[in-house]
C-alpha positions as CSV (number, residue, x, y, z in Angstrom):
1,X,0.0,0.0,0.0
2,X,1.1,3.0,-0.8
3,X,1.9,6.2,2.0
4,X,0.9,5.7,5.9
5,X,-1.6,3.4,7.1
6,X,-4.1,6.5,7.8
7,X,-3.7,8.4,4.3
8,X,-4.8,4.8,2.6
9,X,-8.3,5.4,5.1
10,X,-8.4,8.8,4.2
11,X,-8.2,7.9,0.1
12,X,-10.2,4.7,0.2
13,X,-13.2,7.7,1.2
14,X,-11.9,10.1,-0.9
15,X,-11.3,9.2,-4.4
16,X,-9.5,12.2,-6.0
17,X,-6.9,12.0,-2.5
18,X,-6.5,8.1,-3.5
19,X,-5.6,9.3,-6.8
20,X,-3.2,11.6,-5.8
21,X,-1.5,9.6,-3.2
22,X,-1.5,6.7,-6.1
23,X,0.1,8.7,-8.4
24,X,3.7,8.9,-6.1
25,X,5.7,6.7,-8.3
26,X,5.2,9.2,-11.4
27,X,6.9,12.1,-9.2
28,X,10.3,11.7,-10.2
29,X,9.7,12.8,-14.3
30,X,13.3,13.2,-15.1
31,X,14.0,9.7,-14.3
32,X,10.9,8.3,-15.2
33,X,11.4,9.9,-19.0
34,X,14.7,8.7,-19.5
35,X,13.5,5.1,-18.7
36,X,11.4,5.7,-21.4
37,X,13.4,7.1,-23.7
38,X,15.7,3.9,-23.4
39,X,13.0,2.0,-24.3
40,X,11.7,3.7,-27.0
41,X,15.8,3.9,-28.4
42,X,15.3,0.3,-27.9
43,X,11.7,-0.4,-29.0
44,X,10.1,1.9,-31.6
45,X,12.6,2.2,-34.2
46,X,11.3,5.2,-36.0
47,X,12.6,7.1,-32.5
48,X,15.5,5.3,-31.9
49,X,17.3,5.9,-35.3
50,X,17.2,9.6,-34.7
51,X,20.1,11.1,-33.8
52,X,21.4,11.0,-30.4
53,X,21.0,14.8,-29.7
54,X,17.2,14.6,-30.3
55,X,16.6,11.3,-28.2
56,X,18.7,13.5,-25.1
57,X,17.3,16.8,-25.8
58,X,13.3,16.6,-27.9
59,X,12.3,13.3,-26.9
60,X,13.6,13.5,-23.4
61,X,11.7,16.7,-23.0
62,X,8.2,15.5,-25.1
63,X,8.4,12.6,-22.7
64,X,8.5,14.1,-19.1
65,X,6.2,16.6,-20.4
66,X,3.9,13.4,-21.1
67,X,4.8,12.2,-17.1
68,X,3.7,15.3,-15.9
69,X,0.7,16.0,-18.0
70,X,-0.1,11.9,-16.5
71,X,0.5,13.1,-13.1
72,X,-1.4,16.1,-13.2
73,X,-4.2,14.5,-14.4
74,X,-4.0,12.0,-11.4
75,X,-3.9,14.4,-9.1
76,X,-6.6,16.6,-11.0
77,X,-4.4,19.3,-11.9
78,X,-5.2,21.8,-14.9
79,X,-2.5,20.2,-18.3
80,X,-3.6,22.6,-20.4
81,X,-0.3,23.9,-21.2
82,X,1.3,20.8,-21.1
83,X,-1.4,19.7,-24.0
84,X,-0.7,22.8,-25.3
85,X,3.5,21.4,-25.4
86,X,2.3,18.2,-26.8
87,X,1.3,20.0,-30.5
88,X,3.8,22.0,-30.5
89,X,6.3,18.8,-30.7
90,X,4.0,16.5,-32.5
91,X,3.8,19.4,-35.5
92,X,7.7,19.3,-35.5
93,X,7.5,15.6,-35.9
94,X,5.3,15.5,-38.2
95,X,7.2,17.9,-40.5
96,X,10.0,15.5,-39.8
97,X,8.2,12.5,-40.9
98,X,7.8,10.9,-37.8
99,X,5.3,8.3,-38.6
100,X,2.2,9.3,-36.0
101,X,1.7,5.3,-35.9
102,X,5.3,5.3,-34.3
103,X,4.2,8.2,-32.0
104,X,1.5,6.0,-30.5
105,X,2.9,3.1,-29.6
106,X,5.1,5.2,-28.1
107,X,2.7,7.1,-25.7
108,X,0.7,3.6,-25.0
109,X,4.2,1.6,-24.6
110,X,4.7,4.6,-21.9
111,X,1.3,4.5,-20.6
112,X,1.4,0.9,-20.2
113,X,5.2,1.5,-18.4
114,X,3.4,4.1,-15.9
115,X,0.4,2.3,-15.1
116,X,2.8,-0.8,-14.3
117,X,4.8,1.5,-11.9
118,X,1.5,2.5,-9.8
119,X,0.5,-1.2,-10.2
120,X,3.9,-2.4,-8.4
121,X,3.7,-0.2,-5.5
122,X,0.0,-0.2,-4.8
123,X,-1.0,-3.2,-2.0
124,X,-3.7,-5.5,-1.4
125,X,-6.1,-3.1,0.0
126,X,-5.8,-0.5,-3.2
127,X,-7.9,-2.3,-5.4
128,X,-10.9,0.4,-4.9
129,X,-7.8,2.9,-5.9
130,X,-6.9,1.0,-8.9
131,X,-10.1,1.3,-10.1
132,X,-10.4,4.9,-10.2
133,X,-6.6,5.3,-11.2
134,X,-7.4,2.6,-14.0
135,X,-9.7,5.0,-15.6
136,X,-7.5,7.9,-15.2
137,X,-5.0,6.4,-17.3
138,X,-7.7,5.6,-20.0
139,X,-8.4,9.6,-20.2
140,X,-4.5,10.2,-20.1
141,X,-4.0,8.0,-23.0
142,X,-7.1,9.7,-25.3
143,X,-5.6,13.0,-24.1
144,X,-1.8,12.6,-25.2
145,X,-2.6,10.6,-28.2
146,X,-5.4,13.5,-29.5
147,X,-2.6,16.3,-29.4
148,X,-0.3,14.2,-31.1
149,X,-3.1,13.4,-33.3
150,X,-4.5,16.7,-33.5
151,X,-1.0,18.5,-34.1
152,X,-0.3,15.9,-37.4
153,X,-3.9,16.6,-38.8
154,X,-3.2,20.5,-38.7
155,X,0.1,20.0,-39.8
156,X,-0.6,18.1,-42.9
157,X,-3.7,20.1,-43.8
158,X,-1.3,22.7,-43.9
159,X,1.5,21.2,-46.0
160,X,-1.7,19.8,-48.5
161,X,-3.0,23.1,-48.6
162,X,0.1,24.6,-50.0
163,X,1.2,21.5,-52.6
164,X,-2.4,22.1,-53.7
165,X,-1.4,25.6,-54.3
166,X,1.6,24.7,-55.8
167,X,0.0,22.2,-58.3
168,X,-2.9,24.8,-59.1
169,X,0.0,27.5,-60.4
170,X,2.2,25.4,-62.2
171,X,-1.2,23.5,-63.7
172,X,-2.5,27.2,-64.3
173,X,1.1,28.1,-65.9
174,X,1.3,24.7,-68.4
175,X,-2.4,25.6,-69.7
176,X,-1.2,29.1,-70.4
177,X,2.1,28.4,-72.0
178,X,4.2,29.7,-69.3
179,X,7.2,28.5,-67.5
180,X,6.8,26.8,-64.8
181,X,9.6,25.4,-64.0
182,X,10.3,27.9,-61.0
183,X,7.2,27.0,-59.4
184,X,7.3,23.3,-60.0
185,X,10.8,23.4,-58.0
186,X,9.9,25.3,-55.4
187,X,6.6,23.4,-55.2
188,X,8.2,20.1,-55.4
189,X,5.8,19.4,-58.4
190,X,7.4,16.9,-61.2
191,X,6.8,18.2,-64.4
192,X,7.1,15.6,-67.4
193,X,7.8,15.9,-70.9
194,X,4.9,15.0,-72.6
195,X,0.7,14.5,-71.3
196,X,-2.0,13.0,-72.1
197,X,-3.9,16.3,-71.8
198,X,-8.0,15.4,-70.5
199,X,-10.8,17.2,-71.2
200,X,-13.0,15.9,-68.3
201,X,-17.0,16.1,-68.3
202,X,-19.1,15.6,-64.7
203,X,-22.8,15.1,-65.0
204,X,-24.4,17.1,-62.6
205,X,-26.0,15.3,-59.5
206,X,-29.3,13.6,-60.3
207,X,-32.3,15.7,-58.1
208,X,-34.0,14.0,-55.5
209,X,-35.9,14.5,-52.5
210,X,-33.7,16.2,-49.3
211,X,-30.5,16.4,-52.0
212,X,-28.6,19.5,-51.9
213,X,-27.4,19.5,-54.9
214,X,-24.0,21.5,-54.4
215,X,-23.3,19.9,-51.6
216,X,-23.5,16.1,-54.0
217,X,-21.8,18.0,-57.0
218,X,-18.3,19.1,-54.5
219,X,-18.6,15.5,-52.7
220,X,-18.2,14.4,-56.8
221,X,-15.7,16.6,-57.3
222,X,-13.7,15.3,-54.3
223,X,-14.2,12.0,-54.9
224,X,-12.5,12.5,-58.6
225,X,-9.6,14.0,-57.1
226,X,-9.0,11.6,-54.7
227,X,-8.9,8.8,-56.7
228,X,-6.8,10.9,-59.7
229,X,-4.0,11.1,-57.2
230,X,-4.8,7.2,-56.3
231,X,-4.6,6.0,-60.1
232,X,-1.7,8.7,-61.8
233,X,0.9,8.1,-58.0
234,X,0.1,11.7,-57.3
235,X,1.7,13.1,-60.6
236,X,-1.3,14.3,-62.2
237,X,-2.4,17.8,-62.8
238,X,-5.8,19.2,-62.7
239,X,-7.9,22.1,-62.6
240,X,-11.3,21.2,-62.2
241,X,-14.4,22.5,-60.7
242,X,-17.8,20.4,-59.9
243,X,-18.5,20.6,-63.9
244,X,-15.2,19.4,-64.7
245,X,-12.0,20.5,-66.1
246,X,-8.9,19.7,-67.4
247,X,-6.5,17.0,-66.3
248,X,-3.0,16.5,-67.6
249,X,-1.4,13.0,-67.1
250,X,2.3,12.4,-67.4
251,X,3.6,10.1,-70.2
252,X,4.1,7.2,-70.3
253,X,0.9,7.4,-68.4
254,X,0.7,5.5,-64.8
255,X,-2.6,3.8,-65.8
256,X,-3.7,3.7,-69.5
257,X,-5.9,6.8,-70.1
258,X,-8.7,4.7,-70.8
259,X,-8.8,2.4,-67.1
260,X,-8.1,5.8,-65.9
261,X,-11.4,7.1,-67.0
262,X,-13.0,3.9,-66.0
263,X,-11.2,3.9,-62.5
264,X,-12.7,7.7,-61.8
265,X,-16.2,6.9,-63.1
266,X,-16.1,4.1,-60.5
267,X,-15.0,5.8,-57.8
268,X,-17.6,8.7,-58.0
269,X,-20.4,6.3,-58.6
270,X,-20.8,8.3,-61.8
271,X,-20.5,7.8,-65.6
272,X,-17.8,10.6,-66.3
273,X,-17.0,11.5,-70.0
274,X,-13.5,12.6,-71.7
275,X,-11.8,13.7,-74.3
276,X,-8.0,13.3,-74.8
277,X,-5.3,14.9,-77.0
278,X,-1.2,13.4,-76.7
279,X,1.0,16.5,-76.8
280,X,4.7,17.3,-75.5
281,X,4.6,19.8,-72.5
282,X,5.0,22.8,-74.7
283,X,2.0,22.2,-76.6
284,X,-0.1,21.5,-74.0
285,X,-2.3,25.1,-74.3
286,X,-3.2,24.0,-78.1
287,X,-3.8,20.1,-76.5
288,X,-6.2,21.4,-73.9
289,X,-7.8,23.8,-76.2
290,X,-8.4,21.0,-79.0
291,X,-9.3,18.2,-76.1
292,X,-12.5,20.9,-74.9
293,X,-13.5,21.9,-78.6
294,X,-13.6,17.5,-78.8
295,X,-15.6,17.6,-75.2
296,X,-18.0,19.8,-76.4
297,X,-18.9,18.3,-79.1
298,X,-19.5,14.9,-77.5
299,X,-22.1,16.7,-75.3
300,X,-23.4,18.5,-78.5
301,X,-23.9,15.3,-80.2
302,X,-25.0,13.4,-77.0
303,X,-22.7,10.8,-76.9
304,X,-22.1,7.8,-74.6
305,X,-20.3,8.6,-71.4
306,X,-16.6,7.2,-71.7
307,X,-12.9,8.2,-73.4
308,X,-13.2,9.7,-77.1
309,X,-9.7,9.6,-78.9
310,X,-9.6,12.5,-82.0
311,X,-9.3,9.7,-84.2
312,X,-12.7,8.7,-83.1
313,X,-14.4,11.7,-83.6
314,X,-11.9,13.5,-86.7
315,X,-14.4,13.6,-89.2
316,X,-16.9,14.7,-86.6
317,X,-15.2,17.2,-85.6
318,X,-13.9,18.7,-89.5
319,X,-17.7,19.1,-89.9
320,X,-18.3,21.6,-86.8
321,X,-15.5,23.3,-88.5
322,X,-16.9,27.2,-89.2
323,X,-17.3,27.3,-92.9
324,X,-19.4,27.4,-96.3
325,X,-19.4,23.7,-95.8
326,X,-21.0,23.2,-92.8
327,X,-24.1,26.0,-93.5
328,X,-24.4,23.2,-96.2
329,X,-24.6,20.3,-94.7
330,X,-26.9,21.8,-92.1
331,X,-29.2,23.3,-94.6
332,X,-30.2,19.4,-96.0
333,X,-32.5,19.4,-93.1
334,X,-33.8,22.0,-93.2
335,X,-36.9,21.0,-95.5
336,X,-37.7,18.6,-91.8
337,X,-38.5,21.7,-89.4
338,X,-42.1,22.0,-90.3
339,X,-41.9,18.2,-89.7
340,X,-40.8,17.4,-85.8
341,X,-42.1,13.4,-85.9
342,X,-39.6,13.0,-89.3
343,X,-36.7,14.8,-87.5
344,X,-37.3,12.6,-84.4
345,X,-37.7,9.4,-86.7
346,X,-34.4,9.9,-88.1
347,X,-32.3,10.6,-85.4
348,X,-33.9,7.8,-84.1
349,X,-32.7,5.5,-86.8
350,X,-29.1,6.9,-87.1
351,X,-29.2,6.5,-83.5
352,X,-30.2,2.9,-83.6
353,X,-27.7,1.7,-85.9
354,X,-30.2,2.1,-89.1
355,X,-32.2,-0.4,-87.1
356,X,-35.9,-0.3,-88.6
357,X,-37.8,-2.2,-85.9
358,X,-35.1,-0.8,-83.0
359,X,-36.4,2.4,-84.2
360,X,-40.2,1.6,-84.3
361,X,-40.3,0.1,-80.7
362,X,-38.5,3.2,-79.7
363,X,-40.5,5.5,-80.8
364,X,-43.2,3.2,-79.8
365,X,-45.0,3.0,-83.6
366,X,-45.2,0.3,-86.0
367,X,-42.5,-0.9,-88.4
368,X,-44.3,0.2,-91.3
369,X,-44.8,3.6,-89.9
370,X,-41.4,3.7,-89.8
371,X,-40.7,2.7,-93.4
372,X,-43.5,5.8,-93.9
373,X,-41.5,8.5,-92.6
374,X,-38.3,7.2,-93.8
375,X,-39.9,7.5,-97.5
376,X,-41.2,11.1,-96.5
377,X,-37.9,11.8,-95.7
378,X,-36.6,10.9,-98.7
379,X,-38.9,13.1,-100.2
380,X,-38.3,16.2,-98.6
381,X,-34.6,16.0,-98.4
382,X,-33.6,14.0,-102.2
383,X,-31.6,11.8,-100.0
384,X,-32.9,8.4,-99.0
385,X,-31.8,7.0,-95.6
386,X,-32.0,3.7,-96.3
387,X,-29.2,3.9,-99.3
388,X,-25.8,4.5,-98.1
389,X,-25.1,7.5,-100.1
390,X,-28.1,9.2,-98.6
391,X,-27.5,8.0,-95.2
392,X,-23.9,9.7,-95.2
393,X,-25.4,13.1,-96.0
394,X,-28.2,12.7,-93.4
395,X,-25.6,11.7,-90.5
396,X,-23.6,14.7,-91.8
397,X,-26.6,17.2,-91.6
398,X,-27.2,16.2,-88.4
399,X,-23.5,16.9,-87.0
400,X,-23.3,20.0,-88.9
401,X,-26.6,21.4,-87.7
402,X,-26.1,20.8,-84.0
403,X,-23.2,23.6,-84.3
404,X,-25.3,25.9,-87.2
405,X,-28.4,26.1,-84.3
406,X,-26.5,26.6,-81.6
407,X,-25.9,30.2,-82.0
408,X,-29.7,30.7,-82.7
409,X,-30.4,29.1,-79.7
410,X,-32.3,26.0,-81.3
411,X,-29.2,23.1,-80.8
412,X,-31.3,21.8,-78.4
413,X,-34.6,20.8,-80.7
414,X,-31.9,19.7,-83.2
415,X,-30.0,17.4,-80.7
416,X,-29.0,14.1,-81.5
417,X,-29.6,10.7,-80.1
418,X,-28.3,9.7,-76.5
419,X,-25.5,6.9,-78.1
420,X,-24.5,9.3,-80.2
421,X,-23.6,8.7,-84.0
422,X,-20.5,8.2,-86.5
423,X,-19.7,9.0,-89.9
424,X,-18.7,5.3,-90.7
425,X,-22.1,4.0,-90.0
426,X,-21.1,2.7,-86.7
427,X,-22.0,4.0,-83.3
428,X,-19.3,5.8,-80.9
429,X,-17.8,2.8,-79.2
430,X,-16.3,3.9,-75.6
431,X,-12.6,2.9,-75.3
C-alpha cells in the first residue's frame, strides 16, 4: 500500500486524495522519461534511429512533459499547457516524418510503463484505488494521443493546402504556355515531358428528394480528385471545378488513359465522360484547347459517357468546323423543321444503328410507320436514308446542324440521339 496506514483510510473515502497519493511513483519525471526514452531507443525504431542529440534533448523533454501532463491528471491538476507542449512537438515531428503510428505506440508503450509502476507499488487493499486510477490512465491515453493526433492533422492540412497551391500554379502556368519550372521546384511538383492532356466532363447530381445538390456535386468533385491522385501516384495535374476540367497526365501514363477514366467513373459512382489529346509539355495550351472543342462536341452530339480519342471523332469534328461547308450540310434538313415526328424518326434510326424495328419500338410506332416517314424523308430531303449515299449526307446534316443552331439558340430541338452517331455507319464505341 502506498503512503501511511491512515492516508490509505483517508483515500479509500476520498477518491480524488487516492488518486493523488497513487500517483507517487510518477513524481520523479526526469527519471521516469529517461526510462522511457531507453525504451523507445530500444523499441520503436522510427525514435530510436534519430540522432542522439534529439533522443537526449526533444524526446527526453516530449516525454516528461507526457509524465507530468499523467501526473497532473492524477492528481486533478489543470495540463492545459502541457497539452498545449504536446502539439507543439508533434507538428515538429510530423514535418519531420515521424510516422504518427510510431508516436503511439510510443505514448501507450509509456502509458502501459506508468500504469505498471502504480500497479507495483499499490498493495492489497488498493484495489478500490486501482479502479479509479485505472480509468484515469484511459483519459491520459485519449488525451496525449489526441494532441499528437490533432497536431499531425493541422500540420498536414497545412503542407496539402500549400502542394495544392503549388500544383494549381504550375497547372494554371502549363495551360497558359508559361514556365513553370520555377514553381514546380519550389513546389516540389514533377513536371514531365509529354501528357496525355483530358478534357474531363461531370454530369451534374441527379435531383431527388432532401438532396442538396451542391453539396453532391463538391462531394463528386472530391471524390475525382482523390482517386486521380490514387490512379496517376500523385503526378497528375488538374484544374477542375464540380462541372469538370482539365486533367493532364504524365507520359508514359501510370494507368492507361482509358482504365483511368473507368477507375474515376467508378469511384464517384458516376458515368464521367472525356476527351484526350497526346502532346509534349510545350504544346499543351493548343492540346487542352483541341481536347474541350472534342468535349464539347461529344455533349453536343449526345454521346455515350466514356474516353473519345480524335481519331474517333476526326471527321466529326472537320464538320463543326466554321465554314461554307457546314451552312451546307446543315441546310439538307432544313426541309424537316415544319416536320418534328420526321426529325425525331431519323435521329432515331441513325441512333439505332439504321435499325428499322429498334427504331419503331423506340418510338413506340409500327414498323411500317417507320418505313413511312423514312420514305417522306426521302422526299423532302432528295436523299434516301436507307441507301448509303443518302445515309452519309443525313448523318452529316445532323453533325453540322447541332453547331449551325446553336448560335440561334435551337441546338437543343436539333439534338442528336443519347449513343450518339458516327460517320462510318457505326455508333461511338467507348474505349
Amino acid at each position: 500500500m502506498i503512503g501511511t496506514g491512515h492516508t490509505a483510510t483517508t483515500t479509500a473515502s476520498n477518491g480524488l486524495a487516492a488518486v493523488q497519493t497513487i500517483s507517487a511513483p510518477l513524481h520523479d519525471a526526469r527519471a521516469l522519461s529517461q526510462r522511457l526514452v531507453t525504451h523507445f531507443t530500444e523499441a520503436v525504431t522510427p525514435i530510436g534511429n534519430l540522432p542522439g542529440e534529439v533522443l537526449r534533448g526533444e524526446v527526453t523533454n516530449v516525454t516528461r512533459t507526457c509524465v507530468e501532463l499523467a501526473t497532473g491528471v492524477l492528481e486533478g491538476h489543470d495540463v492545459e499547457d502541457k497539452v498545449e507542449r504536446l502539439h507543439r512537438a508533434g507538428a515538429e515531428w510530423a514535418r519531420e516524418g515521424i510516422p504518427i503510428g510510431a508516436i503511439h505506440r510510443a505514448v501507450r508503450d509509456g502509458v502501459e510503463l506508468a500504469f505498471g509502476l502504480v500497479l507495483e507499488a499499490a498493495g492489497p487493499d488498493d484495489y478500490a484505488r486501482l479502479m479509479l486510477t485505472a480509468q484515469r490512465f484511459l483519459e491520459i491515453l485519449a488525451l496525449i494521443n489526441a494532441a499528437f493526433a490533432v497536431a499531425y492533422v493541422r500540420e498536414h492540412r497545412a503542407a496539402a493546402a500549400e502542394h495544392h497551391t503549388a500544383v494549381q500554379t504550375v497547372t494554371s502556368a502549363l495551360l497558359a504556355g508559361r514556365s513553370a519550372a520555377t514553381m514546380a521546384r519550389s513546389g516540389g511538383v514533377e513536371i514531365a515531358d509529354s501528357y496525355s492532356v483530358l478534357a474531363l466532363g461531370i454530369p451534374a447530381p441527379q435531383p431527388r428528394p432532401g438532396l442538396d445538390l451542391t453539396v453532391a456535386a463538391r462531394r463528386t468533385l472530391r471524390r475525382v480528385q482523390a482517386a486521380l491522385a490514387a490512379h496517376t501516384a500523385g503526378r497528375g495535374l488538374s484544374l477542375l471545378g464540380t462541372e469538370g476540367g482539365t486533367v493532364l497526365v504524365p507520359t508514359p501514363e501510370p494507368l492507361p488513359v482509358a482504365d483511368l477514366v473507368s477507375r474515376l467513373s467508378t469511384a464517384t459512382g458516376v458515368a464521367l465522360t472525356a476527351t484526350v489529346v497526346h502532346t509534349a509539355t510545350g504544346g499543351i495550351p493548343e492540346a487542352a484547347e483541341r481536347a474541350h472543342e472534342l468535349l464539347d462536341m461529344v455533349h453536343r452530339l449526345q454521346c455515350a459517357p466514356g474516353l473519345y480519342r480524335f481519331d474517333d471523332l476526326a471527321v466529326e469534328y472537320q464538320l463543326t468546323r466554321p465554314g461554307p461547308g457546314r451552312e451546307h450540310l446543315g441546310a439538307l434538313l432544313d426541309p424537316l423543321d415544319e416536320h418534328p415526328d420526321l426529325m425525331e424518326t431519323l435521329r432515331t434510326y441513325v441512333g439505332s444503328d439504321h435499325s428499322r424495328q429498334r427504331t419503331a419500338r423506340v418510338l413506340g410506332v409500327h414498323t411500317n410507320t417507320v418505313d413511312y416517314r423514312l420514305k417522306r424523308i426521302a422526299q423532302l430531303t432528295g436523299f434516301d436514308p436507307s441507301r448509303p449515299s443518302g445515309l452519309w449526307h443525313l448523318r452529316s446534316s445532323l453533325v453540322a446542324r447541332t453547331y449551325r443552331n446553336s448560335a440561334t439558340g435551337s441546338a437543343a430541338a436539333d439534338g442528336l440521339p443519347s449513343r450518339g452517331i458516327n460517320l462510318s455507319g457505326k455508333e461511338f464505341q467507348r474505349i
